[in-house]
C-alpha positions, 0 to 999 in steps of 0.5 A: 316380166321386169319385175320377175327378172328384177327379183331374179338380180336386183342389182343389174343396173339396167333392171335397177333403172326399169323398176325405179322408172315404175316406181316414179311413174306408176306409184309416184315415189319420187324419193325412192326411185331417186335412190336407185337412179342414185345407186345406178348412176354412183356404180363403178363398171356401169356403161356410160350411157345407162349413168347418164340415163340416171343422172337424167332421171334424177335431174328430172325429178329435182326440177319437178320438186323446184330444186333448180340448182340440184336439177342443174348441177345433176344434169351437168354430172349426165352430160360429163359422163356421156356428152352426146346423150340426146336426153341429158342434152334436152333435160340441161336445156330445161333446166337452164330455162328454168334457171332464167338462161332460156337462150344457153337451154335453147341451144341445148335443146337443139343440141338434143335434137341433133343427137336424136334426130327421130325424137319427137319430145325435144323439139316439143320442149324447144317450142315451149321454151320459144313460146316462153320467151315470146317467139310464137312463130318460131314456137310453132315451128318446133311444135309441128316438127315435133308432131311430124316426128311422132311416127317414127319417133324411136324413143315411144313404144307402142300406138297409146304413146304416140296417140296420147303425143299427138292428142297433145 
């Protein structure tokens, strides 16, 4: 159906972000699905939100190939577009762990949690980053928040996701 619709316009930046969104997932294309993040996040006239969306992807992908310092700066560039952005929150949170600051990405990510309350994957990420600095009791606090959250976590679609969280 997207692929269709994408076809149809191939420069709607939501359509653009669905397709590139498989690209990363489904092909494993990382260079190509950062340029259409790229293309949708640098677009005048695109809603605040969906460019921070992108931006976020792109952060992601960055910090997935070691490139911290990108990651960051990306992530910074979501957050300035639209700061209550619960995705943009947590992704800046891991980032900043992962440049050594796990108290300032400890904080993001409950930022994350407070912006998407029904999110279940931030609260997942807070008890990794807890259980990196050795806090195991708090750690696990997160991670049966995080589980609790699941059912009626608003940003997992369908019942293979939410088995899949739980199998975690």
């Amino acid at each position: 159906l997207y692929d269709k619709a994408y076809e149809l316009n191939p420069q709607d930046p939501h359509l653009i972000v669905v397709r590139a969104l498989d690209v990363l997932v489904a092909d494993r294309r990382f260079d190509e699905a950062y340029g259409m993040f790229q293309q949708v996040a640098e677009k005048s006239g695109v809603v605040a939100t969906l460019r921070a969306e992108a931006y976020t992807h792109m952060s992601t992908i960055r910090r997935s190939q070691g490139r911290i310092a990108e990651a960051l700066a990306l992530s910074q560039k979501a957050l300035d577009v639209d700061a209550r952005f619960a995705p943009a929150l947590a992704d800046h949170g891991m980032n900043l762990e992962w440049s050594g600051d796990f108290q300032k990405g400890a904080e993001y990510l409950e930022l994350a949690i407070r912006a998407n309350p029904r999110s279940a994957i931030h609260p997942w990420w807070l008890g990794i980053v807890l259980r990196a600095e050795d806090q195991r009791e708090k750690a696990l606090g997160y991670f049966r928040l995080a589980l609790q959250k699941i059912d009626n976590d608003n940003t997992m679609i369908g019942k293979d996701a939410k088995r899949m969280a739980r199998a975690r």
